[in-house]
PAROFI-260895 format. One record per atom (N, C-alpha, C): residue number from 1; atom name; x, y, z. Coordinates in steps of 0.001 Angstrom, whole numbers, plus 524288, in hexadecimal, padded with zeros to 5 digits. Example, Ala and Ser with C-alpha at 12.3 -4.5 7.8 and 13.67 -1.06 7.14 Angstrom:
<nodes>
{num->1 | atome->N | east->83386 | north->7E9C6 | up->81E78}
{num->1 | atome->CA | east->8300C | north->7EE6C | up->81E78}
{num->1 | atome->C | east->83390 | north->7F31C | up->81E78}
{num->2 | atome->N | east->83232 | north->7F736 | up->81BA8}
{num->2 | atome->CA | east->83566 | north->7FBDC | up->81BE4}
{num->2 | atome->C | east->83264 | north->8001E | up->81EBE}
</nodes>
This chain:
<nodes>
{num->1 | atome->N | east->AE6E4 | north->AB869 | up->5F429}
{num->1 | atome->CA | east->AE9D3 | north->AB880 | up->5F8FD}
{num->1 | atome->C | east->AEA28 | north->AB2ED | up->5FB0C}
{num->2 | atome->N | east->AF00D | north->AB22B | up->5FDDE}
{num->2 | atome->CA | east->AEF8E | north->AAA7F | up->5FEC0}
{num->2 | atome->C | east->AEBF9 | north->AAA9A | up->604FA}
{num->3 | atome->N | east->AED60 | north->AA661 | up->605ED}
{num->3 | atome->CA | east->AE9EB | north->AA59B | up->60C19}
{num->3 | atome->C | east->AF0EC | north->AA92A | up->60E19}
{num->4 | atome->N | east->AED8B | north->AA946 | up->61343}
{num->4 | atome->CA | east->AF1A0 | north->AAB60 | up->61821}
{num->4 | atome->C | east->AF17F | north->AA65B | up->61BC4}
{num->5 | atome->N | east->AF670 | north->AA64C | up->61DD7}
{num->5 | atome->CA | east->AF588 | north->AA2F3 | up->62575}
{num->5 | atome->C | east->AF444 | north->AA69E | up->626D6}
{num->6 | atome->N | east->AF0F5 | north->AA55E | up->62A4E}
{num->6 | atome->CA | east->AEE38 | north->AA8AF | up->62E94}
{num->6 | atome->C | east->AEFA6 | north->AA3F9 | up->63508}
{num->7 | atome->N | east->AF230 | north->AA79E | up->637F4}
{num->7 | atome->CA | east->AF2EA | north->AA5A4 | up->63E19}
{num->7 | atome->C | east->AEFC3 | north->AA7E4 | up->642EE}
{num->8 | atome->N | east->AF183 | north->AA46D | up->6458F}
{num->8 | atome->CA | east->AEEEF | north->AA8C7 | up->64CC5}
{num->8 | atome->C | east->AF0F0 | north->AAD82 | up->64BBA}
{num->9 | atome->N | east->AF4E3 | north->AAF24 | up->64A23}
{num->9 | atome->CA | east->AF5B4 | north->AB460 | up->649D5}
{num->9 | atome->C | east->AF38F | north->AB8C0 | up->64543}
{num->10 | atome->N | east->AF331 | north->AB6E7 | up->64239}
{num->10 | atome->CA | east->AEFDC | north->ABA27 | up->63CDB}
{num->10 | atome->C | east->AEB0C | north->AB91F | up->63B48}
{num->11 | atome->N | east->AE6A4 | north->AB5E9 | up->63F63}
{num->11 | atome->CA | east->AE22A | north->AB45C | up->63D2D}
{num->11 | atome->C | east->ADF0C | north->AB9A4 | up->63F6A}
{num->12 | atome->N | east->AE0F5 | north->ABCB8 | up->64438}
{num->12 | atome->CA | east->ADD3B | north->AC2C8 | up->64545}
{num->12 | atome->C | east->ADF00 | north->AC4CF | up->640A0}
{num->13 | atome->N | east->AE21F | north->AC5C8 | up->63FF6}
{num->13 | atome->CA | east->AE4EB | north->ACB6D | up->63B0D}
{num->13 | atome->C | east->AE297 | north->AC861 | up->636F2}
{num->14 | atome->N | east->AE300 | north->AC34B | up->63626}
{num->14 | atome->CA | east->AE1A6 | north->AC339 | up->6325D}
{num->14 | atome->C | east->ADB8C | north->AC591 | up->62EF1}
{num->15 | atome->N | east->AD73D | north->AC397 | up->6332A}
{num->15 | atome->CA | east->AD217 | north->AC3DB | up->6334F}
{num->15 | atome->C | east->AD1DD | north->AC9AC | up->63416}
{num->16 | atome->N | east->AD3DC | north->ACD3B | up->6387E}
{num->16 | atome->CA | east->AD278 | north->AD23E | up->639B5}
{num->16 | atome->C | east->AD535 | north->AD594 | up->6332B}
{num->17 | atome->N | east->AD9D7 | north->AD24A | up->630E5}
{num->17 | atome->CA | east->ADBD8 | north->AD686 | up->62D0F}
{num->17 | atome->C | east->AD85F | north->AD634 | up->6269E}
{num->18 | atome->N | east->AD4B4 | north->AD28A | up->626CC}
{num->18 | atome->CA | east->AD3F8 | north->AD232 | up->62180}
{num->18 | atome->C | east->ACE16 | north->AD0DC | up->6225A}
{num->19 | atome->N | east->ACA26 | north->AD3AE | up->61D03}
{num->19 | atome->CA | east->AC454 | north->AD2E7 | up->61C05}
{num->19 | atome->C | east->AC345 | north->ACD27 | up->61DF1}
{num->20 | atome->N | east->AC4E6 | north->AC918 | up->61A3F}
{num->20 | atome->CA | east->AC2BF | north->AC553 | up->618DC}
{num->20 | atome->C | east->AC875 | north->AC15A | up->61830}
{num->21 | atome->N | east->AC783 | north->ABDF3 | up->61C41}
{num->21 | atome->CA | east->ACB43 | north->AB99A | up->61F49}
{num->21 | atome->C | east->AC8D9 | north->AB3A9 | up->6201D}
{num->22 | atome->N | east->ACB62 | north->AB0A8 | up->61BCB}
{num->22 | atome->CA | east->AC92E | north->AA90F | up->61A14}
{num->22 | atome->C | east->ACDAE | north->AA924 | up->61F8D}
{num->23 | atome->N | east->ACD77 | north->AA448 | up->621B3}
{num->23 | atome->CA | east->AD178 | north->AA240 | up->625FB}
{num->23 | atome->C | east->ACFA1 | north->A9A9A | up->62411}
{num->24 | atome->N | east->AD308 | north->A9986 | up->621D5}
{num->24 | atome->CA | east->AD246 | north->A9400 | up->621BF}
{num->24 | atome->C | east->AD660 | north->A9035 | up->6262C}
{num->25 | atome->N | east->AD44A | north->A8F03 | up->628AF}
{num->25 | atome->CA | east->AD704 | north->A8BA0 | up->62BC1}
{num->25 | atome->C | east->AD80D | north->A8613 | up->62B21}
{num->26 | atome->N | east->ADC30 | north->A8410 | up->62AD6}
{num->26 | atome->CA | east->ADE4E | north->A7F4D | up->62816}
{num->26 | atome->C | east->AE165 | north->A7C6F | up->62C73}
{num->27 | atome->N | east->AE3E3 | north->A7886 | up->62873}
{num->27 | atome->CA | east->AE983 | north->A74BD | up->62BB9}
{num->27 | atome->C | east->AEA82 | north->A72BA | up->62738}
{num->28 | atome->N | east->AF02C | north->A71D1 | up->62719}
{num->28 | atome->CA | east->AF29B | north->A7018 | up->62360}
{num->28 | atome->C | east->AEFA1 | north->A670F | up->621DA}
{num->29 | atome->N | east->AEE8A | north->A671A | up->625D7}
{num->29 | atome->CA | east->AEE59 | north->A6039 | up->625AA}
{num->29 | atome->C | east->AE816 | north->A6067 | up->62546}
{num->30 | atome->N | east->AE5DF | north->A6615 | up->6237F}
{num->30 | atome->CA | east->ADFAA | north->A63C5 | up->622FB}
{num->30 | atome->C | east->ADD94 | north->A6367 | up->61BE3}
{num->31 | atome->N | east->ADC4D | north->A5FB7 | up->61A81}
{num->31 | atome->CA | east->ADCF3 | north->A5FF3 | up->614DC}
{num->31 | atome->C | east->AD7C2 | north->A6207 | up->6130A}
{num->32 | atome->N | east->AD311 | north->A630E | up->6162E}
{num->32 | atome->CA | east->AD01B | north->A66DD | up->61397}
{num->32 | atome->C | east->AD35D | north->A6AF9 | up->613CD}
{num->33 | atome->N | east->AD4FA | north->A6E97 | up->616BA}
{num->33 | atome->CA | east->AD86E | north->A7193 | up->6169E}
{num->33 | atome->C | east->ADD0B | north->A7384 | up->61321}
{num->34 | atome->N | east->ADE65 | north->A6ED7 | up->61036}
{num->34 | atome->CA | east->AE406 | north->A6EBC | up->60D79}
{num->34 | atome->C | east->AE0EF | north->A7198 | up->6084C}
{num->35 | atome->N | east->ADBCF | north->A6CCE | up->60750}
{num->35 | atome->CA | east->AD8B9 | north->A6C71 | up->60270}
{num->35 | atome->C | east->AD6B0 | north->A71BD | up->6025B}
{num->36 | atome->N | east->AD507 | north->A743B | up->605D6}
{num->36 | atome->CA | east->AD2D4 | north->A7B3A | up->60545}
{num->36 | atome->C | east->AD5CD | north->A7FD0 | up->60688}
{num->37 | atome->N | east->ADACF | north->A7F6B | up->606E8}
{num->37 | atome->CA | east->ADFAF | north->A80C3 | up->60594}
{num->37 | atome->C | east->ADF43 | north->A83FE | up->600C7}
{num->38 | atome->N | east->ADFDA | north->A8346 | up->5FD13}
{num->38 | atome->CA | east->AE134 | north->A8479 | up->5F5F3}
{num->38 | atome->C | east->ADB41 | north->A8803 | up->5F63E}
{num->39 | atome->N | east->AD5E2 | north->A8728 | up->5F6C9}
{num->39 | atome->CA | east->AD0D8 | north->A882D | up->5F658}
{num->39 | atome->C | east->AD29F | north->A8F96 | up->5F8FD}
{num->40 | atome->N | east->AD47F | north->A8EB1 | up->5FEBE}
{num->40 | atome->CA | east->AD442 | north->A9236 | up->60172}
{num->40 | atome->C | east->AD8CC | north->A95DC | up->5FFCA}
{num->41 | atome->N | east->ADC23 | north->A948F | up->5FE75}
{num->41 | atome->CA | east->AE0FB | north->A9765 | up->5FB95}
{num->41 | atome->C | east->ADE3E | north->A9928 | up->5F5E4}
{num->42 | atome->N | east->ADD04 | north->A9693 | up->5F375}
{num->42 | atome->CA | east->AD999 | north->A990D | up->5EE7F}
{num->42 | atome->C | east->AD687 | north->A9E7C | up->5EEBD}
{num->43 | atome->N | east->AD340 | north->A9C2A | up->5F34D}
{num->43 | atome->CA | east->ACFAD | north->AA1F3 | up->5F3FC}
{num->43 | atome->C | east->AD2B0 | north->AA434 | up->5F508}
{num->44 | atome->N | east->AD7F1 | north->AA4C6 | up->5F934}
{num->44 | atome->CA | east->AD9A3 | north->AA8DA | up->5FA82}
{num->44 | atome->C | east->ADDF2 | north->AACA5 | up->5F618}
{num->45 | atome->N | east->ADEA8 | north->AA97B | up->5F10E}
{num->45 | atome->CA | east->ADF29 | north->AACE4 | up->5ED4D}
{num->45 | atome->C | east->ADB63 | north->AB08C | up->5EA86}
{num->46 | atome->N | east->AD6EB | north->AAD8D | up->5EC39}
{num->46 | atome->CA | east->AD1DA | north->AB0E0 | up->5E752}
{num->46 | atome->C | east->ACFF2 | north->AB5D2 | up->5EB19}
{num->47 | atome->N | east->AD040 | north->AB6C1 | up->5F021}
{num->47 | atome->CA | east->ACF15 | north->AB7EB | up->5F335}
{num->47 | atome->C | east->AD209 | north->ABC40 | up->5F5D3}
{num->48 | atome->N | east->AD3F7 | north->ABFCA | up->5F2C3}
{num->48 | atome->CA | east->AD8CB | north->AC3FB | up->5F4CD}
{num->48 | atome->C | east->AD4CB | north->AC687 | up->5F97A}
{num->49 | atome->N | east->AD15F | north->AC84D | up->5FA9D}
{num->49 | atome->CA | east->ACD98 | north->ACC6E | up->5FE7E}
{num->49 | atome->C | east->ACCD1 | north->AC75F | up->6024C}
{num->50 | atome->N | east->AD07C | north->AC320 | up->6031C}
{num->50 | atome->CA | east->ACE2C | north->AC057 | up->609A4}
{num->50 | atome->C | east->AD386 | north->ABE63 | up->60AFA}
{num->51 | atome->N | east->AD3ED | north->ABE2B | up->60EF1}
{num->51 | atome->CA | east->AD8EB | north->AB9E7 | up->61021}
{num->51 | atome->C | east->AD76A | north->AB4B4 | up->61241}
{num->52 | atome->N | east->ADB97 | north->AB22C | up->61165}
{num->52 | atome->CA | east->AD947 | north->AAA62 | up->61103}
{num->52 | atome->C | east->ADD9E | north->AABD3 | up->61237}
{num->53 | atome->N | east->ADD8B | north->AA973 | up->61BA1}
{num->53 | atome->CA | east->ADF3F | north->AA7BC | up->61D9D}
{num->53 | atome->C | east->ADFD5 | north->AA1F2 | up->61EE0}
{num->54 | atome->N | east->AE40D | north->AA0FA | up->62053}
{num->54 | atome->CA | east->AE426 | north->A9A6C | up->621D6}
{num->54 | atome->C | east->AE590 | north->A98D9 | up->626FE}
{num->55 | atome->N | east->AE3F1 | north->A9652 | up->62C69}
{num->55 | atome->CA | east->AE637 | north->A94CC | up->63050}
{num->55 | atome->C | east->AE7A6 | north->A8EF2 | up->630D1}
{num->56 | atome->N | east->AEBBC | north->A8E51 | up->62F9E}
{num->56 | atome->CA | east->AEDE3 | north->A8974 | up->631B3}
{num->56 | atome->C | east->AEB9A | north->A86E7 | up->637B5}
{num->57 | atome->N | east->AE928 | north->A8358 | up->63772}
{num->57 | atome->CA | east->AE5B2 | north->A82B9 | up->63CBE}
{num->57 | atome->C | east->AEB70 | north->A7ECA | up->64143}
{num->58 | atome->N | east->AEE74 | north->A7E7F | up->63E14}
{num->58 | atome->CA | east->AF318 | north->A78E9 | up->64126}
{num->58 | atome->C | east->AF6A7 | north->A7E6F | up->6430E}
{num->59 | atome->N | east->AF7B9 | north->A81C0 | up->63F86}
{num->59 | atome->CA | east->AFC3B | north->A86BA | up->640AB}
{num->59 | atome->C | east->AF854 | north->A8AA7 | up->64660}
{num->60 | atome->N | east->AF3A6 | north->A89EE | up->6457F}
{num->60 | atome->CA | east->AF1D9 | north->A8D75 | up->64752}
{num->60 | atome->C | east->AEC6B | north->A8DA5 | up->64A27}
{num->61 | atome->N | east->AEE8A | north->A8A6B | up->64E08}
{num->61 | atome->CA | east->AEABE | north->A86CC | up->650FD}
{num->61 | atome->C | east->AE5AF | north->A8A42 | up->652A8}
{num->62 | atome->N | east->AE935 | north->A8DA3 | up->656A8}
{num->62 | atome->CA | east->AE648 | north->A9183 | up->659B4}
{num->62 | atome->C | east->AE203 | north->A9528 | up->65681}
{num->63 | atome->N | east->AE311 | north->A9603 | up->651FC}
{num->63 | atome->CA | east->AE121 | north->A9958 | up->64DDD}
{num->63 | atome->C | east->ADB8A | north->A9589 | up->64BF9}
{num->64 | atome->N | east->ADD99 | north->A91D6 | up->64C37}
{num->64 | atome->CA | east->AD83E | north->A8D28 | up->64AB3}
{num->64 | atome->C | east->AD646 | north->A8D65 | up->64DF3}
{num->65 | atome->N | east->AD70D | north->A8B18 | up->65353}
{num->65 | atome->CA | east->AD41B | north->A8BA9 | up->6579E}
{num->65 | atome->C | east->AD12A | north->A9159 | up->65A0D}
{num->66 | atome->N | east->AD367 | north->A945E | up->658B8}
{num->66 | atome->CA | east->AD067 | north->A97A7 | up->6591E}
{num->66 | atome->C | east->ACA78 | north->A9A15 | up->6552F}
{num->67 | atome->N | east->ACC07 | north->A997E | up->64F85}
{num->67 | atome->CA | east->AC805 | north->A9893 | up->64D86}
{num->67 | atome->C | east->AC36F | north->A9406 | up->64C0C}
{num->68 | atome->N | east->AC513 | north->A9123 | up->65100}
{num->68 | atome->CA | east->AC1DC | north->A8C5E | up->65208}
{num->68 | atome->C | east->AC0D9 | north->A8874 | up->64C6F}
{num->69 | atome->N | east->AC5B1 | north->A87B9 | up->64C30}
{num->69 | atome->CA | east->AC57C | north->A843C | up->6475A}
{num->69 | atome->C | east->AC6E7 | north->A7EF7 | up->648DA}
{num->70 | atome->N | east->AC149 | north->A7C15 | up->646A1}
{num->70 | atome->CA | east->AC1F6 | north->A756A | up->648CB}
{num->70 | atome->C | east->AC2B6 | north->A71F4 | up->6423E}
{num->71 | atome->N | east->AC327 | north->A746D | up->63EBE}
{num->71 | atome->CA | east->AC30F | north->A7253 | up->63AA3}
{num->71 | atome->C | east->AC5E0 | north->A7619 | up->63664}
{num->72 | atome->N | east->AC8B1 | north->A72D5 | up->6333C}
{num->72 | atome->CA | east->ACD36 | north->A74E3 | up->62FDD}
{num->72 | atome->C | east->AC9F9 | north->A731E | up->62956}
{num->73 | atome->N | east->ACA2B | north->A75F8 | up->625D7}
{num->73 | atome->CA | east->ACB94 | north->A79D2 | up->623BA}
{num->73 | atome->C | east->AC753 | north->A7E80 | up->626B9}
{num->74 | atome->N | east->AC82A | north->A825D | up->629F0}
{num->74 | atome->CA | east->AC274 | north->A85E3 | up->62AC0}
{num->74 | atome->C | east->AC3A9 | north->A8B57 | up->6299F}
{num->75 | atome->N | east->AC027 | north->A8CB3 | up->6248F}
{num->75 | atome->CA | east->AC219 | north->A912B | up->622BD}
{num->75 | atome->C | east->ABD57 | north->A97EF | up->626B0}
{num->76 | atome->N | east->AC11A | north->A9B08 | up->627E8}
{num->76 | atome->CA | east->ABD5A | north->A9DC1 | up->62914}
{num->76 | atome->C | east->ABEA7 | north->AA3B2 | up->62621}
{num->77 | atome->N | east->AB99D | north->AA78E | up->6260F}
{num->77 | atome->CA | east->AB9D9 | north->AAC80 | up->623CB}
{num->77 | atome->C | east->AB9B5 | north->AB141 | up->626FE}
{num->78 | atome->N | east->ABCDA | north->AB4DB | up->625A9}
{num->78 | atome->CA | east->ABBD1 | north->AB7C6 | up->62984}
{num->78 | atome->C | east->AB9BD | north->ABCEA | up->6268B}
{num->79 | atome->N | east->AB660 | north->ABFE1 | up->6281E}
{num->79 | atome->CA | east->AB5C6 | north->AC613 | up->6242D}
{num->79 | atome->C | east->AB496 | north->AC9EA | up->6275B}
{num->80 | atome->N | east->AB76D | north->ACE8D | up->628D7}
{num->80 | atome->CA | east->AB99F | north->AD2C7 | up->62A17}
{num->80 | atome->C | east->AB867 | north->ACF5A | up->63108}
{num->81 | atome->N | east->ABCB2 | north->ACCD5 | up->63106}
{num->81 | atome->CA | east->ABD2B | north->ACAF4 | up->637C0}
{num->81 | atome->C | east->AB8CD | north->AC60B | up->63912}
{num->82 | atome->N | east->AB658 | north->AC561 | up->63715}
{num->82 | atome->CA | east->AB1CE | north->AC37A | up->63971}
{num->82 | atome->C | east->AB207 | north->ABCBB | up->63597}
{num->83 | atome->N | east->AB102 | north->AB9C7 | up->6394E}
{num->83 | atome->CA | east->AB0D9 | north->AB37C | up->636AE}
{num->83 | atome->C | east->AAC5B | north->AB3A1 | up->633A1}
{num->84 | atome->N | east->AAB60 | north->AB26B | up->62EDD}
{num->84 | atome->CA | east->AA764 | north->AB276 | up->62C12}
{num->84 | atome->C | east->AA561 | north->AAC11 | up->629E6}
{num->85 | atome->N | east->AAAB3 | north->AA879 | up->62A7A}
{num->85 | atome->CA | east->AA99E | north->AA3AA | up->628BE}
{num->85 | atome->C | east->AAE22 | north->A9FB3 | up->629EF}
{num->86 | atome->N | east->AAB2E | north->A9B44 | up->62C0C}
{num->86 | atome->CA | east->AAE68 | north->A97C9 | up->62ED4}
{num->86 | atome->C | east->AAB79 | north->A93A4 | up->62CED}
{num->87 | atome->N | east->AB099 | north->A8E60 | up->62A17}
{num->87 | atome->CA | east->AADBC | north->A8A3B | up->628E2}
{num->87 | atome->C | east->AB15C | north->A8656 | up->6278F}
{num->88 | atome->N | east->AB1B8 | north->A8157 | up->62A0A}
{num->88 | atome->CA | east->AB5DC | north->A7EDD | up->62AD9}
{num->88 | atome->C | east->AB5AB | north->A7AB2 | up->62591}
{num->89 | atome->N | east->AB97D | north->A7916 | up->62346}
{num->89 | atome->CA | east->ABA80 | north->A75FE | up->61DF1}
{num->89 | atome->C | east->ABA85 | north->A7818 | up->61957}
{num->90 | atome->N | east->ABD7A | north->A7529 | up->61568}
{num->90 | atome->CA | east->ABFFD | north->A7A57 | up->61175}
{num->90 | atome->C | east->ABA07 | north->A79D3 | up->60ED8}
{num->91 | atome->N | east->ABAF8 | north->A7DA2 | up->60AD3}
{num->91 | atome->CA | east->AB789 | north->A80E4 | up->60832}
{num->91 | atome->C | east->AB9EF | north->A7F1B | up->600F4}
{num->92 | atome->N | east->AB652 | north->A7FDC | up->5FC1E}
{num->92 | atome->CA | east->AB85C | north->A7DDE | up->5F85E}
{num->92 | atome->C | east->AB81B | north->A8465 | up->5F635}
{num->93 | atome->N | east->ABB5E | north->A84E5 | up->5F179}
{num->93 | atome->CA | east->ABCA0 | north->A8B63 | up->5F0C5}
{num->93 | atome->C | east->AB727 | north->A8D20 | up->5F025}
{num->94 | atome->N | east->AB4FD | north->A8962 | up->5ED81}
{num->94 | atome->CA | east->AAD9F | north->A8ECD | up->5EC01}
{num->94 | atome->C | east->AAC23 | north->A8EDF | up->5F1BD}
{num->95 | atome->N | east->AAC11 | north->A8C2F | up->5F615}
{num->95 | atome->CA | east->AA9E0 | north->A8D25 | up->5FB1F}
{num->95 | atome->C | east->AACF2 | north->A9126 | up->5FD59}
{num->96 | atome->N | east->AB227 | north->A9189 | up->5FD3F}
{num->96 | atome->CA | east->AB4E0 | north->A9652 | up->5FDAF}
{num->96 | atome->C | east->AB4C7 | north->A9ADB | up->5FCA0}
{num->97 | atome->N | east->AB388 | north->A9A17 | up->5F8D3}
{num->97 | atome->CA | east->AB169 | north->A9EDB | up->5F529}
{num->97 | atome->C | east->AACD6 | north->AA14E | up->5F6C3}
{num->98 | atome->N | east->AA841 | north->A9E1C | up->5F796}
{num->98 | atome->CA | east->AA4AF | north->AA06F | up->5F994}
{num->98 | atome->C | east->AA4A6 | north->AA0D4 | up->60095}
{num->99 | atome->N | east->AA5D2 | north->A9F70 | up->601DC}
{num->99 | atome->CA | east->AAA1D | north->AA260 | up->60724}
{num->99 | atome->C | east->AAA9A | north->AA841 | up->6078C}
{num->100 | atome->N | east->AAFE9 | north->AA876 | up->602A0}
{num->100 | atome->CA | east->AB252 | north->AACB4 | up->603D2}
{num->100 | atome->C | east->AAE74 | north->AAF7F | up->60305}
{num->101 | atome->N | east->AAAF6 | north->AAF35 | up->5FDAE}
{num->101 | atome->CA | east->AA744 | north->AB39F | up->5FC0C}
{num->101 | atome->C | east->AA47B | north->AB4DF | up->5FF36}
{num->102 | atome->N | east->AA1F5 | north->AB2AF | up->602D1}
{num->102 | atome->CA | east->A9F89 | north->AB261 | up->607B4}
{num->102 | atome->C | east->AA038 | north->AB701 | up->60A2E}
{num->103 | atome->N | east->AA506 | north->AB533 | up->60C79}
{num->103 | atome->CA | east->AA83B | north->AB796 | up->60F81}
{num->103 | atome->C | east->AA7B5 | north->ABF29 | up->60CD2}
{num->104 | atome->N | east->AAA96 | north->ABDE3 | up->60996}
{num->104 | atome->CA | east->AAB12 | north->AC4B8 | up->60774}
{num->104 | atome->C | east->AA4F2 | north->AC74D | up->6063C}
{num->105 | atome->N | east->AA13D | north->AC3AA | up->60611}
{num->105 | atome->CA | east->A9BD5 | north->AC661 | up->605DA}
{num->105 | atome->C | east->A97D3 | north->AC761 | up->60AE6}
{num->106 | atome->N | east->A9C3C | north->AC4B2 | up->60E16}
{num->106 | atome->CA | east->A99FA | north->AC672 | up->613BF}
{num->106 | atome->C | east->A9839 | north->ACC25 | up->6137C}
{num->107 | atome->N | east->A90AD | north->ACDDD | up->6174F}
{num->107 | atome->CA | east->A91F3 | north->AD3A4 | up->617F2}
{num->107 | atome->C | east->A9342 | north->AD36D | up->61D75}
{num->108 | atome->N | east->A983C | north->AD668 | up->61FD4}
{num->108 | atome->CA | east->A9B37 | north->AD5DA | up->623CC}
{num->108 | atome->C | east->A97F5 | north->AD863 | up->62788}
{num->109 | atome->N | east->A94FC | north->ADCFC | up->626B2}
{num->109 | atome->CA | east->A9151 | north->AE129 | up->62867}
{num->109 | atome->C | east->A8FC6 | north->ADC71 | up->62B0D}
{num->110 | atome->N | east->A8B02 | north->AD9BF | up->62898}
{num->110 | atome->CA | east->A8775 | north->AD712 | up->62BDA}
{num->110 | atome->C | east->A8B63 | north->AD248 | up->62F69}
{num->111 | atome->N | east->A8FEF | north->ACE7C | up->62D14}
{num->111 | atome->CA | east->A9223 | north->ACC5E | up->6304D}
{num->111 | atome->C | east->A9495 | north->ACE3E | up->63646}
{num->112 | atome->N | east->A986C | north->AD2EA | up->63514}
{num->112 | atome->CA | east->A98A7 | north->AD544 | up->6394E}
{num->112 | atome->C | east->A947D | north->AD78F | up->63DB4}
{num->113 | atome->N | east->A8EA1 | north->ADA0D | up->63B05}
{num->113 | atome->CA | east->A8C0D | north->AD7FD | up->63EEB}
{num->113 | atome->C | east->A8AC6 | north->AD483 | up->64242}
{num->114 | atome->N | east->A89DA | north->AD04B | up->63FDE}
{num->114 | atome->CA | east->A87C9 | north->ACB18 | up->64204}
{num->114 | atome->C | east->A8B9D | north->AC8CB | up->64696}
{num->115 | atome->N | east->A909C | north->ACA2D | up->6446E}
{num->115 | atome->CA | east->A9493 | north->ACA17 | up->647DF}
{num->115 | atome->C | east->A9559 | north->ACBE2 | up->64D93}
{num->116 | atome->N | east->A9298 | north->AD0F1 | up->64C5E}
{num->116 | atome->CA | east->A930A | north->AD565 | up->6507A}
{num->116 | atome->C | east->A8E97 | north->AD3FB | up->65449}
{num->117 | atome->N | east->A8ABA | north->AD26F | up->651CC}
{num->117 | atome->CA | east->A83AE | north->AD071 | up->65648}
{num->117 | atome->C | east->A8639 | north->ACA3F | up->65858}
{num->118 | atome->N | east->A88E4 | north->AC778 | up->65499}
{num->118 | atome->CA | east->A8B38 | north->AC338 | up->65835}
{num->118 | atome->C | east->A8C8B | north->AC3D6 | up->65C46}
{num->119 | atome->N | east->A8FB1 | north->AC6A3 | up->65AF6}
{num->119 | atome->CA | east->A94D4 | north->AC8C4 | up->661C9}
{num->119 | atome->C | east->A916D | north->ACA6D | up->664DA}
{num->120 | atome->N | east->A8DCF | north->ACE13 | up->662C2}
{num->120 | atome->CA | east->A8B03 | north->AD258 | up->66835}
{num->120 | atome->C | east->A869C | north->ACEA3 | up->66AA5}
{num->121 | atome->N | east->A844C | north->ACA9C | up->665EB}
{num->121 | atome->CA | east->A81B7 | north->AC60D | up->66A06}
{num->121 | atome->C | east->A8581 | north->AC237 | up->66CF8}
{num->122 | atome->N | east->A8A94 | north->AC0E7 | up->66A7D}
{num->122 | atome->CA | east->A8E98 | north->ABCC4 | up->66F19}
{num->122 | atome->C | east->A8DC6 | north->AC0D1 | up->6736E}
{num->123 | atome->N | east->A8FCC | north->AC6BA | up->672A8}
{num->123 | atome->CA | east->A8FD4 | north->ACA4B | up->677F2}
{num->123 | atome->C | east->A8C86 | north->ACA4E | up->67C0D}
{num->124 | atome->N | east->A8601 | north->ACA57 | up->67925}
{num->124 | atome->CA | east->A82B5 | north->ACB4E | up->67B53}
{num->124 | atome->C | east->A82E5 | north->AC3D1 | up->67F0B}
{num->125 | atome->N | east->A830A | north->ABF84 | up->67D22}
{num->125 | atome->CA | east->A8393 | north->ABB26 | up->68047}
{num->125 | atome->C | east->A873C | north->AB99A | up->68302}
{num->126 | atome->N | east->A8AAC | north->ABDAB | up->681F3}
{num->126 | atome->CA | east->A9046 | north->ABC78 | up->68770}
{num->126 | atome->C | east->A8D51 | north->ABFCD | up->68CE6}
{num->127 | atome->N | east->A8A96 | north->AC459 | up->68AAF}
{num->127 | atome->CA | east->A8A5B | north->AC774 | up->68FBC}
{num->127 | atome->C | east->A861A | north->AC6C2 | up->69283}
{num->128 | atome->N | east->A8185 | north->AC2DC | up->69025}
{num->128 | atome->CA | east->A7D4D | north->AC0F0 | up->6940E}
{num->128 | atome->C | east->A7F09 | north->ABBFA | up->69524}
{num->129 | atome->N | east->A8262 | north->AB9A1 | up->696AE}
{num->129 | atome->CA | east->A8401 | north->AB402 | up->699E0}
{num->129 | atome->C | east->A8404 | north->AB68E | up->69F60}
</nodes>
């Protein structure tokens, strides 16, 4: 499967519609970027069970800024909704690789917990201020 654009408008659907979601965020004038280009398109042939999204960070400002991105190439993972990995500068394909594998060997059981005691402790420190 090739990469997708992904925008402000398709980065929810995108993440809410599919398991397991790469989002590499780029710019055309960043040459780590250019150079991990081909790397990230590669996997996304070997790789039919994920989608390898791409956000243009110059097309799609707001979309960067919102995922608080201060540095270009920053690839992040997403698995069933939930950010699993964020890490800014390209990656060489075996680091990719072990990424993705990562990624798909997540057990979600225990992530989504951990997830869930996060929130209910942020909860629990919003409501004793």
């Amino acid at each position: 499967m090739a990469t997708v654009e992904i925008t402000t408008e398709s980065f929810g659907t995108t993440i809410e519609s599919n398991d397991i979601v790469f989002v590499d965020f780029w710019a055309s004038w960043c040459q780590p970027c250019v150079r991990f280009a081909p790397t990230y398109e590669s996997a996304s042939n070997e790789h039919d069970d994920v989608v390898f999204g791409k956000v243009d960070t110059e097309a799609q400002q707001q979309l960067a800024a919102e995922a608080n991105i201060t540095s270009i190439p920053t690839l992040m993972a997403f698995r069933e909704k939930v950010l699993v990995f964020a890490q800014p500068g390209a990656l060489s394909g075996t680091d990719l690789d072990k990424v993705i594998s990562a990624v798909k060997e997540l057990d979600m059981t225990e992530v989504h917990s951990a997830v869930a005691k996060a929130q209910a402790e942020a909860a629990e420190g919003n409501t004793a201020e």
